[in-house]
C-alpha positions as CSV (number, residue, x, y, z in Angstrom):
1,X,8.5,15.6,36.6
2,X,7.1,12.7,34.3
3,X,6.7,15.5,31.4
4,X,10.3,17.6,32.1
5,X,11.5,13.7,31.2
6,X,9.5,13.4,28.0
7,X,10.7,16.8,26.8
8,X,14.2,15.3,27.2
9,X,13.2,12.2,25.4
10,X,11.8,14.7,22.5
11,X,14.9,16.3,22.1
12,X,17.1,13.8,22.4
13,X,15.2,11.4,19.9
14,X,15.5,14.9,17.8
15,X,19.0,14.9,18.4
16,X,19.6,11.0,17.6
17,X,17.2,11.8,14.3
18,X,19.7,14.6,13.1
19,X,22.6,12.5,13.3
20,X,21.5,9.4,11.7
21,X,20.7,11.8,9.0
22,X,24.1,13.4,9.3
23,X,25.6,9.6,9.4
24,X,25.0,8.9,6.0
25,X,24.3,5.1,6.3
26,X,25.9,4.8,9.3
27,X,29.2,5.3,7.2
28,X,30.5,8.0,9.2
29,X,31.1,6.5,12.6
30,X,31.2,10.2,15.0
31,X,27.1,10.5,13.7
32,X,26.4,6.5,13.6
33,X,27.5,6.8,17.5
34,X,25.8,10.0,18.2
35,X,22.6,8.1,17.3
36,X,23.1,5.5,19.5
37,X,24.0,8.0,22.3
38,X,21.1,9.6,21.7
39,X,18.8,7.3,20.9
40,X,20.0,5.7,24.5
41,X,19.4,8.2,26.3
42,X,15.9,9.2,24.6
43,X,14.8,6.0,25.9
44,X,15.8,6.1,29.6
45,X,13.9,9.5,29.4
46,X,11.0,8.6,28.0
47,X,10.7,5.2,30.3
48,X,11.3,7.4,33.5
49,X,8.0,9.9,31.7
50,X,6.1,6.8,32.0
51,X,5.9,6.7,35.7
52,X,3.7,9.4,35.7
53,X,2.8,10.3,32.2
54,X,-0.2,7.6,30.5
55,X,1.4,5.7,27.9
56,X,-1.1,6.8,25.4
57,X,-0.3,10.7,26.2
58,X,3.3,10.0,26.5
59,X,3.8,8.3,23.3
60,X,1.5,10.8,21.2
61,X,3.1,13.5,22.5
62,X,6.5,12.3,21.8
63,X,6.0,11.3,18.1
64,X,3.9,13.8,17.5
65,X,6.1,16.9,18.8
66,X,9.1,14.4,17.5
67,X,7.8,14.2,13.5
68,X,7.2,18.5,13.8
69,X,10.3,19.3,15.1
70,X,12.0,16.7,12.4
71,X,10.3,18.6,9.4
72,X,11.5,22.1,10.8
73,X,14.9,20.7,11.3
74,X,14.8,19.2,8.0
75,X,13.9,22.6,6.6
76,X,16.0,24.4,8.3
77,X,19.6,22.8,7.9
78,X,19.1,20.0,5.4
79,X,17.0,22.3,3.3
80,X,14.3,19.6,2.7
81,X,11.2,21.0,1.0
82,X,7.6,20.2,2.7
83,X,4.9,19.3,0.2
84,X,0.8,20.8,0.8
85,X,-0.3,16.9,1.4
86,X,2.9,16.2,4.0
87,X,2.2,19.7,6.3
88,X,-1.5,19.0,6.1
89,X,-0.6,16.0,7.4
90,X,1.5,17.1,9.6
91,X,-1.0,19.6,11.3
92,X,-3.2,16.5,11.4
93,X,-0.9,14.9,13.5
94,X,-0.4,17.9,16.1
95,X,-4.0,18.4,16.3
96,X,-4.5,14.5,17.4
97,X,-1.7,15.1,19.5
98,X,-3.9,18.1,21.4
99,X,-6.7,15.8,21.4
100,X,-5.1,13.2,23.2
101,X,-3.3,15.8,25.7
102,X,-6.9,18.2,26.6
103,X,-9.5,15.3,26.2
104,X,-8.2,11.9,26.7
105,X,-9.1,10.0,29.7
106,X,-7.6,11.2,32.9
């Protein structure tokens, strides 16, 4: 159950991400509460994942997946470009996340 609650977490800090993008500052007050919301609730999910997920797994996994799926959705729908150094770095960062998933201490 520990990971169905970090994938909630993931996609709700994804969520809270978009709309402090799409609050502009925080000037438009619909998106400046969405983050909140979502932001909220990404943290209740991710502290209930730490019951049974390791913090060091948990957390890695959740930036991790959490900075890829911000660079697609910033590709996608903001239309953000990705430069060589940034998406080597990101599959850097996904590749540590593996690591930490497949061969960290159990």
């Amino acid at each position: 159950m520990g990971y169905v609650y970090l994938t909630a977490a993931i996609i709700l800090e994804l969520c809270g991400t978009t709309c402090m993008k799409l609050s502009d500052g925080f000037g438009n007050k619909l998106f400046a509460a969405g983050t909140l919301t979502f932001y909220g609730g990404c943290f209740y999910f991710f502290a209930l994942s730490l019951k049974t997920v390791r913090l060091n797994i948990a957390y890695a996994t959740w930036s991790g997946l959490g900075i890829v799926l911000a660079a697609v959705v910033a590709k996608i729908f903001f239309h953000e470009t990705i430069s060589t150094p940034g998406l080597i770095g990101i599959i850097l960062i996904v590749v540590g996340v593996v690591l930490c998933n497949f061969f960290g201490t159990h």
